[in-house]
SEMI-904355 format. One record per residue: x, y, z of N, C-alpha, C, O, CB in turn; residue in three letters; residue number from 1. Coordinates in nm, 4 decimals, always signed. Glycine has a CB too. Example, Ala and Ser with C-alpha at 12.3 -4.5 7.8 and 13.67 -1.06 7.14 Angstrom:
BEGIN
<r n_xx="+1.3190" n_yy="-0.5690" n_zz="+0.7800" ca_xx="+1.2300" ca_yy="-0.4500" ca_zz="+0.7800" c_xx="+1.3200" c_yy="-0.3300" c_zz="+0.7800" o_xx="+1.4236" o_yy="-0.3319" o_zz="+0.8465" cb_xx="+1.1308" cb_yy="-0.4473" cb_zz="+0.9046" aa="ALA" i="1"/>
<r n_xx="+1.2850" n_yy="-0.2250" n_zz="+0.7080" ca_xx="+1.3670" ca_yy="-0.1060" ca_zz="+0.7140" c_xx="+1.2900" c_yy="+0.0030" c_zz="+0.7870" o_xx="+1.3409" o_yy="+0.1138" o_zz="+0.8039" cb_xx="+1.4084" cb_yy="-0.0598" cb_zz="+0.5725" aa="SER" i="2"/>
end
This chain:
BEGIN
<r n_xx="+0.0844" n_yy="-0.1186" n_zz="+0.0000" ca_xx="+0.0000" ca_yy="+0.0000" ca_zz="+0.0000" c_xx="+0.0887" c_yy="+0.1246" c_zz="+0.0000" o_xx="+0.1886" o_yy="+0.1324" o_zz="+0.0715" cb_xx="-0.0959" cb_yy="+0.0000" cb_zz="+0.1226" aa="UNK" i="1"/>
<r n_xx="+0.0522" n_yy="+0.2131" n_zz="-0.0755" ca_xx="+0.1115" ca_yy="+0.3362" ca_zz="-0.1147" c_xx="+0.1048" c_yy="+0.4278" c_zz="+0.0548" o_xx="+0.0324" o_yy="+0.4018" o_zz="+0.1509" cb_xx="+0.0064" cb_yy="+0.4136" cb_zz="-0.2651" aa="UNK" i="2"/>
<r n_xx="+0.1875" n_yy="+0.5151" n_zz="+0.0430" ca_xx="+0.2232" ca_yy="+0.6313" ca_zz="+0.1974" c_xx="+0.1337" c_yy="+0.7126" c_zz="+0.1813" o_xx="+0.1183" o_yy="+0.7419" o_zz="+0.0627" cb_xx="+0.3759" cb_yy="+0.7305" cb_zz="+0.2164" aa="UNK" i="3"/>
<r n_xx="+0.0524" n_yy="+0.7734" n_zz="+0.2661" ca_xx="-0.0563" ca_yy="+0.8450" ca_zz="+0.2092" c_xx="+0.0967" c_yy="+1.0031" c_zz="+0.2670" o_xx="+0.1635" o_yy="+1.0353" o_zz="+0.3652" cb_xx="-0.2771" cb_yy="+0.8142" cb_zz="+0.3095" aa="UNK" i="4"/>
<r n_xx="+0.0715" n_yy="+1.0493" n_zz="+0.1145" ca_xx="+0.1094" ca_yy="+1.2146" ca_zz="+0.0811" c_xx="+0.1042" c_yy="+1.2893" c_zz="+0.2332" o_xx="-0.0074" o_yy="+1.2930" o_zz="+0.2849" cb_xx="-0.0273" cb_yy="+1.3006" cb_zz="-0.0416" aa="UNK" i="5"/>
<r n_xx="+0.2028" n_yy="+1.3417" n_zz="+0.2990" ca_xx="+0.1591" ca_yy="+1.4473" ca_zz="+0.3689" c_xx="+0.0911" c_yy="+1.5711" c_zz="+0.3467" o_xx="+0.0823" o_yy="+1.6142" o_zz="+0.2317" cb_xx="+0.2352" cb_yy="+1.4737" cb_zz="+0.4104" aa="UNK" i="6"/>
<r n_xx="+0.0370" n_yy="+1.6398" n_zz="+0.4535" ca_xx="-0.0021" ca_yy="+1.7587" ca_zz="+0.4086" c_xx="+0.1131" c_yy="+1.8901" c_zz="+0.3935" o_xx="+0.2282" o_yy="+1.8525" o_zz="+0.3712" cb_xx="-0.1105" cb_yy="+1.7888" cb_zz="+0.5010" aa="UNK" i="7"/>
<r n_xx="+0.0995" n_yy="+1.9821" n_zz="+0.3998" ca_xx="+0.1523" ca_yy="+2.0855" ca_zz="+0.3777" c_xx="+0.2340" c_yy="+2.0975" c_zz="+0.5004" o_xx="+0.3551" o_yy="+2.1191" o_zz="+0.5045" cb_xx="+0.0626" cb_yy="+2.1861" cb_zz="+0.3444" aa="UNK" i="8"/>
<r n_xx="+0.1316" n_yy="+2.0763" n_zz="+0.6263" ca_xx="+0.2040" ca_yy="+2.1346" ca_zz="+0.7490" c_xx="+0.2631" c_yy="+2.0061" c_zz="+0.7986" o_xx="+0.3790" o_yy="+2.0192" o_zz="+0.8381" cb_xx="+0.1044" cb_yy="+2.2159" cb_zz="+0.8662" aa="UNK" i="9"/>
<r n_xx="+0.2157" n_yy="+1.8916" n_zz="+0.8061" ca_xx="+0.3441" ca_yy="+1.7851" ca_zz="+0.8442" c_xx="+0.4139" c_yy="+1.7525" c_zz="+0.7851" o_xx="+0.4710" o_yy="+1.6524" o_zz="+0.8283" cb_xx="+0.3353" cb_yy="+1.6824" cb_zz="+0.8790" aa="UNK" i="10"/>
<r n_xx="+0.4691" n_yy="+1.8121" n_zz="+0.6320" ca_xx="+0.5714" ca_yy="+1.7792" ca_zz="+0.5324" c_xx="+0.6812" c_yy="+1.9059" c_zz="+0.6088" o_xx="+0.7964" o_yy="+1.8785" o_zz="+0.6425" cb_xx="+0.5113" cb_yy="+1.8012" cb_zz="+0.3378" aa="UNK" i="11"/>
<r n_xx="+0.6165" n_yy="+2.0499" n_zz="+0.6271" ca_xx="+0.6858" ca_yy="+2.1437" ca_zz="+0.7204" c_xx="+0.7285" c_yy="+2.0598" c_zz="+0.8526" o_xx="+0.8476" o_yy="+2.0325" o_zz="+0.8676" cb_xx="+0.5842" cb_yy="+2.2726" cb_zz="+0.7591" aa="UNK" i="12"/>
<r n_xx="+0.6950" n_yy="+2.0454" n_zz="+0.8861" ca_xx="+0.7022" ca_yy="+1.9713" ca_zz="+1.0622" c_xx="+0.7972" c_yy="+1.8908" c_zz="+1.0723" o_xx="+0.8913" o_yy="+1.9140" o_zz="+1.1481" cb_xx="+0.5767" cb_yy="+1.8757" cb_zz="+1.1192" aa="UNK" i="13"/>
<r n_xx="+0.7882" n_yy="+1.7579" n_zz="+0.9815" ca_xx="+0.8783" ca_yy="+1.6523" ca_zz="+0.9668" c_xx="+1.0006" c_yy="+1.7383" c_zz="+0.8883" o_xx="+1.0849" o_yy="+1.6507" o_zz="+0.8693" cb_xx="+0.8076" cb_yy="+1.5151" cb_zz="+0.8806" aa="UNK" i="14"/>
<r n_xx="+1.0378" n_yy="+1.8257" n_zz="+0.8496" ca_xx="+1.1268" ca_yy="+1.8975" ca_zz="+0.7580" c_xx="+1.1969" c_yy="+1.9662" c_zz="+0.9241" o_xx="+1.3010" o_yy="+1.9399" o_zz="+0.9842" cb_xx="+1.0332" cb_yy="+2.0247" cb_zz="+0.6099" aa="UNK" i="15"/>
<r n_xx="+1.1201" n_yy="+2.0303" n_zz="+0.9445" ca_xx="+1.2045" ca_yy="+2.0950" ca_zz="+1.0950" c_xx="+1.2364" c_yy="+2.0057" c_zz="+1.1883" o_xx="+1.3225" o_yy="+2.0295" o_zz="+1.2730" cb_xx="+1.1217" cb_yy="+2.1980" cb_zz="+1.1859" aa="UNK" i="16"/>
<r n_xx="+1.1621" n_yy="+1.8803" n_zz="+1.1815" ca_xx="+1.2681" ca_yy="+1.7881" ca_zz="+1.2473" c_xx="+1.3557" c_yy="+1.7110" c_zz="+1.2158" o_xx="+1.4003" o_yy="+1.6272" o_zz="+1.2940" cb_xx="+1.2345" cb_yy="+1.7244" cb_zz="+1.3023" aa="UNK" i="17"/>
<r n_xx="+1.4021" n_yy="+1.7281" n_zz="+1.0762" ca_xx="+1.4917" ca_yy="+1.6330" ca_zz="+0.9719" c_xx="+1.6233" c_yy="+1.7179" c_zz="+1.0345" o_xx="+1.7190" o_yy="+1.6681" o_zz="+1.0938" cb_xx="+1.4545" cb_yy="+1.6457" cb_zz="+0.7615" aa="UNK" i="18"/>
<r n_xx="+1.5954" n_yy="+1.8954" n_zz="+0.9968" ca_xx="+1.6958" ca_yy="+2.0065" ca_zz="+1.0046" c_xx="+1.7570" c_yy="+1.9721" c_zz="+1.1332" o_xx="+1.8774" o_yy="+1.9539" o_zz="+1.1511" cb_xx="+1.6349" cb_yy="+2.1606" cb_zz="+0.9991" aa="UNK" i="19"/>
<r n_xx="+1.6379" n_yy="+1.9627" n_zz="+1.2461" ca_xx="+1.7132" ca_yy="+2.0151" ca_zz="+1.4296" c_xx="+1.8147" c_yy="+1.8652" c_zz="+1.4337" o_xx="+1.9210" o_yy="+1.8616" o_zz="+1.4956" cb_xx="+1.5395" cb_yy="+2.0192" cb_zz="+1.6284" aa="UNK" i="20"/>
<r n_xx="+1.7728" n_yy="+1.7774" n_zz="+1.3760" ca_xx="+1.8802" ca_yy="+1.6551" ca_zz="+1.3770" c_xx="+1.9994" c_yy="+1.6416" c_zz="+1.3451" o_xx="+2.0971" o_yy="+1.6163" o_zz="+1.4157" cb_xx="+1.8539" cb_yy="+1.5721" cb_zz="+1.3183" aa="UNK" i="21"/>
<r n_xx="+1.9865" n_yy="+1.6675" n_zz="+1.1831" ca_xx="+2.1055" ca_yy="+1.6877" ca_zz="+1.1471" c_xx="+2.1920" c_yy="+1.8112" c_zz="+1.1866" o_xx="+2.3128" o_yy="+1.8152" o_zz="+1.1634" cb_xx="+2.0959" cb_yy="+1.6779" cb_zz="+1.0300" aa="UNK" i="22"/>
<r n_xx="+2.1280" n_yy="+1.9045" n_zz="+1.2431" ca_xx="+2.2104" ca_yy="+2.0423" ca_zz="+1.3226" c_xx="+2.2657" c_yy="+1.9728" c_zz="+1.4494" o_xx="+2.3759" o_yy="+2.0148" o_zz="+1.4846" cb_xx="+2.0934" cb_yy="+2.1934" cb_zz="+1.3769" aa="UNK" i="23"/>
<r n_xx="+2.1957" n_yy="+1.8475" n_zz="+1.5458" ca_xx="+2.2244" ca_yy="+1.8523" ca_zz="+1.6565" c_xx="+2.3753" c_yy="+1.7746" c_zz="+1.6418" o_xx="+2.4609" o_yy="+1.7808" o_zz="+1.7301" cb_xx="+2.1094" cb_yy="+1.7974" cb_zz="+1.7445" aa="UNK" i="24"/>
<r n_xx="+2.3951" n_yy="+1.6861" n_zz="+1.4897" ca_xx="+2.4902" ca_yy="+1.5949" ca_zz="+1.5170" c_xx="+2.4355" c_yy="+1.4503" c_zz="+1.5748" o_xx="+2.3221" o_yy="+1.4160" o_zz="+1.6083" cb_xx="+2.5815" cb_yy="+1.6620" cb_zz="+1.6105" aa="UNK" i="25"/>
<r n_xx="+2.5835" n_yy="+1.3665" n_zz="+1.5729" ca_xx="+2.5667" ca_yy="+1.2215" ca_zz="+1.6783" c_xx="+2.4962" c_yy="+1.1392" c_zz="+1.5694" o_xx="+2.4946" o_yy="+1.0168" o_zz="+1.5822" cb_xx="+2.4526" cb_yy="+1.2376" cb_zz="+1.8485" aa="UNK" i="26"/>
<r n_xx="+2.4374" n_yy="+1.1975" n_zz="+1.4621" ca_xx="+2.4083" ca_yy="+1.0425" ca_zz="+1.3453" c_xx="+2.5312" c_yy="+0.9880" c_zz="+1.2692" o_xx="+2.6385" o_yy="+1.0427" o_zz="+1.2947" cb_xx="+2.2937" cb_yy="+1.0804" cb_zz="+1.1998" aa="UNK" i="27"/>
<r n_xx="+2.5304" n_yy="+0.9392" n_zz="+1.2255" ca_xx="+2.5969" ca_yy="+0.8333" ca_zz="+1.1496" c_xx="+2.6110" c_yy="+0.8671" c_zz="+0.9888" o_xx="+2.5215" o_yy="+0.9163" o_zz="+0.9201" cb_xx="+2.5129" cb_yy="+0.6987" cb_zz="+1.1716" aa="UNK" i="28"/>
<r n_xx="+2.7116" n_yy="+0.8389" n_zz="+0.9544" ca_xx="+2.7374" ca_yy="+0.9145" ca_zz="+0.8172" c_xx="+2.5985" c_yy="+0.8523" c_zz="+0.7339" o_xx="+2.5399" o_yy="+0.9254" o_zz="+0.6540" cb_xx="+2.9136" cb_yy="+0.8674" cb_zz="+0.7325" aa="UNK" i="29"/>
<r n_xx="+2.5586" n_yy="+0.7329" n_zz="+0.7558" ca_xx="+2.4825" ca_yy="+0.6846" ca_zz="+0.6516" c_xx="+2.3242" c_yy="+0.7777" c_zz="+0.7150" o_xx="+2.2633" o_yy="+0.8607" o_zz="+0.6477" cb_xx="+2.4861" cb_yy="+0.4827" cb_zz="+0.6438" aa="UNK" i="30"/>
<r n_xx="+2.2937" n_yy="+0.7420" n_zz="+0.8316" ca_xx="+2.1921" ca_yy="+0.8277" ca_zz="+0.8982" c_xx="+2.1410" c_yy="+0.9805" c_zz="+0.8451" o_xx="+2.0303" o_yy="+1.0341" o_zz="+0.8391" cb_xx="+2.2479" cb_yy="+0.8451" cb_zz="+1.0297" aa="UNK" i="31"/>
<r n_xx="+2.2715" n_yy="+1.0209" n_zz="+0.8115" ca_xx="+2.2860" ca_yy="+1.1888" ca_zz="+0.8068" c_xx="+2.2292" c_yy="+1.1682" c_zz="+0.6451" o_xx="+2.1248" o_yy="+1.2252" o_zz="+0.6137" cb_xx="+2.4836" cb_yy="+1.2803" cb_zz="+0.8377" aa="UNK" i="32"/>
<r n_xx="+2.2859" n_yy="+1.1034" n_zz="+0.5674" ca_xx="+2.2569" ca_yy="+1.0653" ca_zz="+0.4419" c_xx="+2.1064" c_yy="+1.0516" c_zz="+0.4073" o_xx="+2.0380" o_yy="+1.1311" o_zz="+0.3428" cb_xx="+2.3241" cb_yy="+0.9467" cb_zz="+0.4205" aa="UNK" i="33"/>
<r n_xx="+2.0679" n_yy="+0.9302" n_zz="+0.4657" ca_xx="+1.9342" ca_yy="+0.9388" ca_zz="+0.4604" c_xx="+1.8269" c_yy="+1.0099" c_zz="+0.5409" o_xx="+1.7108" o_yy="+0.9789" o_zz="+0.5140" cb_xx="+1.9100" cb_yy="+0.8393" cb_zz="+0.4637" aa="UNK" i="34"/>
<r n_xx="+1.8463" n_yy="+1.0936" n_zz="+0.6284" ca_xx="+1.8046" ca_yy="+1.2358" ca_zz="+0.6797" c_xx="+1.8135" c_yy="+1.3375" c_zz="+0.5734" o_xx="+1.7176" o_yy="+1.4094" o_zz="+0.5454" cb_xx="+1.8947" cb_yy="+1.2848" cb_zz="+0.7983" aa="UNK" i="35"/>
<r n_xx="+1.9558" n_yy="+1.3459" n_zz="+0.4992" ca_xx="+1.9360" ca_yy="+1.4706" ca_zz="+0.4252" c_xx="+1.8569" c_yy="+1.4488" c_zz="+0.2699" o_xx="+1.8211" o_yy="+1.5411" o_zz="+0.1967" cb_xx="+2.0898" cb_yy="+1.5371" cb_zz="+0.4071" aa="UNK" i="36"/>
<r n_xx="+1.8388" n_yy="+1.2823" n_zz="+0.2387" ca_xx="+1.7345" ca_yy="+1.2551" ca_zz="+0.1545" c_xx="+1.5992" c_yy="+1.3026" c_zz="+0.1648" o_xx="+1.5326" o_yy="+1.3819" o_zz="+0.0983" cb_xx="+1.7268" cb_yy="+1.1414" cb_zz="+0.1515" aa="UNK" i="37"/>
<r n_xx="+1.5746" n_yy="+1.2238" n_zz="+0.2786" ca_xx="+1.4366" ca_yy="+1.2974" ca_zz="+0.3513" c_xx="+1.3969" c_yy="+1.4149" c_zz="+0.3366" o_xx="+1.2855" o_yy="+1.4429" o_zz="+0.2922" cb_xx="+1.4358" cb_yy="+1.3044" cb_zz="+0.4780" aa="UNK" i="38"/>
<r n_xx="+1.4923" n_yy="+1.5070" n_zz="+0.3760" ca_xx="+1.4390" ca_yy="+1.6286" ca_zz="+0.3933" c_xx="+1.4455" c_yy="+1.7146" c_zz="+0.2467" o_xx="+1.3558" o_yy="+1.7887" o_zz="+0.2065" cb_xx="+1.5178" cb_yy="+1.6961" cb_zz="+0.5138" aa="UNK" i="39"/>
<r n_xx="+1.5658" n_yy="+1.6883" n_zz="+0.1811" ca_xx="+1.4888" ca_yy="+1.7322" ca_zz="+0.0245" c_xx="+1.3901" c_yy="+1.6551" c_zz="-0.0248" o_xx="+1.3389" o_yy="+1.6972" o_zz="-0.1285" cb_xx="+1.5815" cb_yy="+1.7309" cb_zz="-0.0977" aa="UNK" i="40"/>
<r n_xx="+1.3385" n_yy="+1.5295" n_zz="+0.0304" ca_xx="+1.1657" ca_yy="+1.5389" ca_zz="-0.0303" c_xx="+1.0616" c_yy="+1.6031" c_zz="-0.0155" o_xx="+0.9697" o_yy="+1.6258" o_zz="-0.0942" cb_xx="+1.1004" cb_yy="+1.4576" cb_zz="-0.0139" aa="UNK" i="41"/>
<r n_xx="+1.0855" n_yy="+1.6458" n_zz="+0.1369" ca_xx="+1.0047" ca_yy="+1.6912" ca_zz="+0.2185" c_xx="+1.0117" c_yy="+1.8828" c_zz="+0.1275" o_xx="+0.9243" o_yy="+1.9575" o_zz="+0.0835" cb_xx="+1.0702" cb_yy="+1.6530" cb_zz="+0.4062" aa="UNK" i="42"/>
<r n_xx="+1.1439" n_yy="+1.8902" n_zz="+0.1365" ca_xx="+1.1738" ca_yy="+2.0894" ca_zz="+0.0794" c_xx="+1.0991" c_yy="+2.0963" c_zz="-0.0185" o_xx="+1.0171" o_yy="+2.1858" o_zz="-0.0391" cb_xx="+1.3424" cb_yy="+2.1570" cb_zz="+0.0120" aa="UNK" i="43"/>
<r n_xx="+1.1338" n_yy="+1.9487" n_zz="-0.1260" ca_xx="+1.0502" ca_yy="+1.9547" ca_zz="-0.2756" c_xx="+0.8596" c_yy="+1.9553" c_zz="-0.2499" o_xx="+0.7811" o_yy="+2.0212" o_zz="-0.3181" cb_xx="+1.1042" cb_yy="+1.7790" cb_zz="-0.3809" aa="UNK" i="44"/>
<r n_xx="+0.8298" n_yy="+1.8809" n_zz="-0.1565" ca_xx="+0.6927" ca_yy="+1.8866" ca_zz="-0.1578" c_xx="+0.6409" c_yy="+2.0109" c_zz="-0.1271" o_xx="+0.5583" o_yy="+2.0708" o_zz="-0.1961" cb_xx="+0.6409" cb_yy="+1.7978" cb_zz="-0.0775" aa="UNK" i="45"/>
<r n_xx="+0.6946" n_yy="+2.0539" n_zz="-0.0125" ca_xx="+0.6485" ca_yy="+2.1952" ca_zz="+0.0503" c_xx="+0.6809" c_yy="+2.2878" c_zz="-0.0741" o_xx="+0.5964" o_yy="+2.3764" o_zz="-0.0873" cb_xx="+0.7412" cb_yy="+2.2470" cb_zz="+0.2048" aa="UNK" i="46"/>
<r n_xx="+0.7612" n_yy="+2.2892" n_zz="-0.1491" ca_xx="+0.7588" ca_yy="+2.3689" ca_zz="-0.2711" c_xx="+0.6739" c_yy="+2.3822" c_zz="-0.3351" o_xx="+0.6392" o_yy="+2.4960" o_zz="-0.3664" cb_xx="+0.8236" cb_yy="+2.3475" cb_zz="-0.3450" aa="UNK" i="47"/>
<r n_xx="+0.6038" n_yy="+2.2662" n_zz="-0.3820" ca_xx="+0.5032" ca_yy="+2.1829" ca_zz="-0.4756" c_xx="+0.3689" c_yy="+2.2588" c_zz="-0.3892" o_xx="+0.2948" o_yy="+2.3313" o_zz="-0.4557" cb_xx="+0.5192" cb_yy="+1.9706" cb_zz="-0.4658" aa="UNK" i="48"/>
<r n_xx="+0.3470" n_yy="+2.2443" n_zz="-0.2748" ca_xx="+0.2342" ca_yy="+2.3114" ca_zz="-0.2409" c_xx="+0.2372" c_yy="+2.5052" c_zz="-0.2364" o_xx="+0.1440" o_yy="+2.5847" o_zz="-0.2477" cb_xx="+0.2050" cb_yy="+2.2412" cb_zz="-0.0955" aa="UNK" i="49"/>
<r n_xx="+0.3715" n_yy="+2.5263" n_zz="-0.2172" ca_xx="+0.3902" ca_yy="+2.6618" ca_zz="-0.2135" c_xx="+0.3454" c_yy="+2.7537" c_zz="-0.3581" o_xx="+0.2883" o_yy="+2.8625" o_zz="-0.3664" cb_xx="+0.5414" cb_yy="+2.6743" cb_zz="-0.1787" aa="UNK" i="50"/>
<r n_xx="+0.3979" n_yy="+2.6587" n_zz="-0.4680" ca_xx="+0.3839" ca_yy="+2.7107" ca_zz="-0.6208" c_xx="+0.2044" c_yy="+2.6890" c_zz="-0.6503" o_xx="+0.1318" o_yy="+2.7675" o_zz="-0.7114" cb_xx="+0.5014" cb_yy="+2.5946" cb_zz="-0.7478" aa="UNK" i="51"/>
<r n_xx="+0.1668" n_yy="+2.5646" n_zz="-0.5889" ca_xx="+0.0442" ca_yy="+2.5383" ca_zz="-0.6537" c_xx="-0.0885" c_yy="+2.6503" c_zz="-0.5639" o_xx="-0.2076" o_yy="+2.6603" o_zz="-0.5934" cb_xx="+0.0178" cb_yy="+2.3486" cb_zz="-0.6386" aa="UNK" i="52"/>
<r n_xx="-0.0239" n_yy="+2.7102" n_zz="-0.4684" ca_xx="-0.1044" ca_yy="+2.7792" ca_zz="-0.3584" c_xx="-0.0732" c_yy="+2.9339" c_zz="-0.4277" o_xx="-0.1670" o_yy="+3.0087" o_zz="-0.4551" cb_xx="-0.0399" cb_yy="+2.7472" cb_zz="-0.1734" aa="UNK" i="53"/>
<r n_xx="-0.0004" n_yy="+2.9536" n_zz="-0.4404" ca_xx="+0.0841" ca_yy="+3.1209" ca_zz="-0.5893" c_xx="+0.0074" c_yy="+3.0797" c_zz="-0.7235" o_xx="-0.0359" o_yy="+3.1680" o_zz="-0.7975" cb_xx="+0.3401" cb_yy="+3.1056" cb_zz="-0.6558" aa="UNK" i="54"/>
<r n_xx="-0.0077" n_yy="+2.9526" n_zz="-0.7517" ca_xx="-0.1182" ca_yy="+2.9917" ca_zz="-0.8698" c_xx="-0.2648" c_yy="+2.9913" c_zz="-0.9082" o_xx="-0.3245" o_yy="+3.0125" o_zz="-1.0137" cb_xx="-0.0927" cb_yy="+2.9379" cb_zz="-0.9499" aa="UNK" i="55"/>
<r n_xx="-0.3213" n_yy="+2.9425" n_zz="-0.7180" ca_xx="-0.4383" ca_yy="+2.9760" ca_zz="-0.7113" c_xx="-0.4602" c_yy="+3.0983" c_zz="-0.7120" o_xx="-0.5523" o_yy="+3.1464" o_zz="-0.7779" cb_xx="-0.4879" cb_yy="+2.9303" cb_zz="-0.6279" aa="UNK" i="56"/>
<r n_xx="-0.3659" n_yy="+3.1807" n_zz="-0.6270" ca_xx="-0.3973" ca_yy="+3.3359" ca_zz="-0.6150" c_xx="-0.4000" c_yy="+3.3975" c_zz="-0.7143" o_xx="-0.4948" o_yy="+3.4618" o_zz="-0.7593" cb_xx="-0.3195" cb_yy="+3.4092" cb_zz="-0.5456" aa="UNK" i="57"/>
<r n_xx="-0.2630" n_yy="+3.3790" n_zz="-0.7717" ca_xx="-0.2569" ca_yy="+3.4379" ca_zz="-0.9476" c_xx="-0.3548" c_yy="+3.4224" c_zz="-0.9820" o_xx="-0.4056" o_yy="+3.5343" o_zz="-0.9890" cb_xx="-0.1727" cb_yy="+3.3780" cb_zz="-1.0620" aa="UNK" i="58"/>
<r n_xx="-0.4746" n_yy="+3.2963" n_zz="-1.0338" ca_xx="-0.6058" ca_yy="+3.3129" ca_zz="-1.0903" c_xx="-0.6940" c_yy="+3.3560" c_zz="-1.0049" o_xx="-0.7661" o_yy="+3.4418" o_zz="-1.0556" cb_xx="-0.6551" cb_yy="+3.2048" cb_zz="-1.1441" aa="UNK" i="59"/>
<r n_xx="-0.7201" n_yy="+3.3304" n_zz="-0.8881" ca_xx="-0.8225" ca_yy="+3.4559" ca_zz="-0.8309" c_xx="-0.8198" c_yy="+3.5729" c_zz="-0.8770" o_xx="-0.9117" o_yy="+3.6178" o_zz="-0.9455" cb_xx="-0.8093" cb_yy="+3.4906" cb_zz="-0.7017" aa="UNK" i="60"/>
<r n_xx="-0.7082" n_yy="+3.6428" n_zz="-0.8445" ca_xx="-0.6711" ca_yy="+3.7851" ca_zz="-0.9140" c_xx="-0.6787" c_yy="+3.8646" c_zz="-1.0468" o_xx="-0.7119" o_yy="+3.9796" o_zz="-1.0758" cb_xx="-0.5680" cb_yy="+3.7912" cb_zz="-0.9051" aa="UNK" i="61"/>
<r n_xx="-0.6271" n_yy="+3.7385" n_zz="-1.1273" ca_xx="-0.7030" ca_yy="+3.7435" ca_zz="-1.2850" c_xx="-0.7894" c_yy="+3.7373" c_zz="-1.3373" o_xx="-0.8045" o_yy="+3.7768" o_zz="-1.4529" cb_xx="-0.6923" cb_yy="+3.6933" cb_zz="-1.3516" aa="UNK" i="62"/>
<r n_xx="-0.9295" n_yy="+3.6502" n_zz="-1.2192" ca_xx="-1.0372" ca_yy="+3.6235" ca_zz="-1.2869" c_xx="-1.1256" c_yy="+3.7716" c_zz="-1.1851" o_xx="-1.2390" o_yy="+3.8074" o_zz="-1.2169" cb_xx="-1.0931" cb_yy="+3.4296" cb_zz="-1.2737" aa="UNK" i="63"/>
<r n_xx="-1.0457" n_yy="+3.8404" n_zz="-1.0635" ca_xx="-1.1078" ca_yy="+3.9546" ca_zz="-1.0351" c_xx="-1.1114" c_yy="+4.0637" c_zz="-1.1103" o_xx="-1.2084" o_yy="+4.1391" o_zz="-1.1183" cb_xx="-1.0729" cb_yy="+3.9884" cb_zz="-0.9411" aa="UNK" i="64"/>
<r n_xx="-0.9843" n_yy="+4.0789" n_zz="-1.1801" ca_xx="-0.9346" ca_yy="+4.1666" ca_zz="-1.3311" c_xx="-1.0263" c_yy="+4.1512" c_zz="-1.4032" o_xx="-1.0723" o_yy="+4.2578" o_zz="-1.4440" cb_xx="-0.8065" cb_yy="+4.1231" cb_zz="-1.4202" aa="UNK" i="65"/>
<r n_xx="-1.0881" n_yy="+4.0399" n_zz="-1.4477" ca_xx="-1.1173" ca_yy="+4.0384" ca_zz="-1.5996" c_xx="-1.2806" c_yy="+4.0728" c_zz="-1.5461" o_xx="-1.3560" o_yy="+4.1315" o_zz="-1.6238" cb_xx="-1.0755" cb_yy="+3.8652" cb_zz="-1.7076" aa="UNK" i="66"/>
<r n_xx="-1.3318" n_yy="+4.0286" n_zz="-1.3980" ca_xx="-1.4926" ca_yy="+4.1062" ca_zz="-1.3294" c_xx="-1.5297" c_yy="+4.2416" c_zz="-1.3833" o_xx="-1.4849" o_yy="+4.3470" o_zz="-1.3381" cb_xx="-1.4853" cb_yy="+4.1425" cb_zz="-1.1511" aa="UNK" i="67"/>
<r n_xx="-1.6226" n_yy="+4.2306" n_zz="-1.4926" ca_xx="-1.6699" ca_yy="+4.3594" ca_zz="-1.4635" c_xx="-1.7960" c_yy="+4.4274" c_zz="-1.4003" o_xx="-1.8717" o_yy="+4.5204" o_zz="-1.4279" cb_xx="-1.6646" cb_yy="+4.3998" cb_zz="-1.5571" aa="UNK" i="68"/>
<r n_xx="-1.7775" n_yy="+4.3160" n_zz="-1.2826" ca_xx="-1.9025" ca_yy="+4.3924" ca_zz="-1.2264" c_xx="-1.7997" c_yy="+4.4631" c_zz="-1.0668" o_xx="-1.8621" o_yy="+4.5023" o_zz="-0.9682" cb_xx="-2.0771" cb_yy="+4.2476" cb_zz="-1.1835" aa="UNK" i="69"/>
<r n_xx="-1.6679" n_yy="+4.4662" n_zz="-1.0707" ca_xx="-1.6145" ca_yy="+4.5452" ca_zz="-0.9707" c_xx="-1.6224" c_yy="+4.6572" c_zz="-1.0162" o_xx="-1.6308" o_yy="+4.7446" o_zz="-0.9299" cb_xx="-1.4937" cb_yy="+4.5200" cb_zz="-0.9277" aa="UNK" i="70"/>
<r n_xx="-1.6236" n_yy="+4.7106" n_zz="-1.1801" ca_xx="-1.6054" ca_yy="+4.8161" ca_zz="-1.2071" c_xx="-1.6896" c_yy="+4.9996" c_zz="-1.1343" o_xx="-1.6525" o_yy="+5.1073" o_zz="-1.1810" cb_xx="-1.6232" cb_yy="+4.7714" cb_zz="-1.3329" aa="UNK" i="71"/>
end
């Protein structure tokens, strides 16, 4: 069975706890490795929601532009 996708804020969450780890030290070269895998999945997803959340707004905004009943 497939991982169900995090959301936005526990892809953030698990990302700040990938960081305070590998900041604190005491893992293991391979550990640190697959920590710092982790957490560029985690950077890439939170991206992925960051861009797709900038182009909802972008079309809100465009489709308030093109309203002419704000006029």
């Amino acid at each position: 069975m497939a991982e169900k996708e995090p959301t936005y804020e526990e892809a953030r969450e698990e990302l700040m706890q990938v960081v305070a780890q590998l900041e604190s030290g005491g893992t293991s070269l391979a550990d640190s490795m697959a920590l710092w895998q982790r957490g560029e999945r985690l950077a890439d997803l939170c991206q992925r929601f960051l861009d797709g959340a900038k182009e909802q707004v972008a079309k809100s905004r465009s489709a308030e532009d093109e309203d002419p009943e704000d006029d």
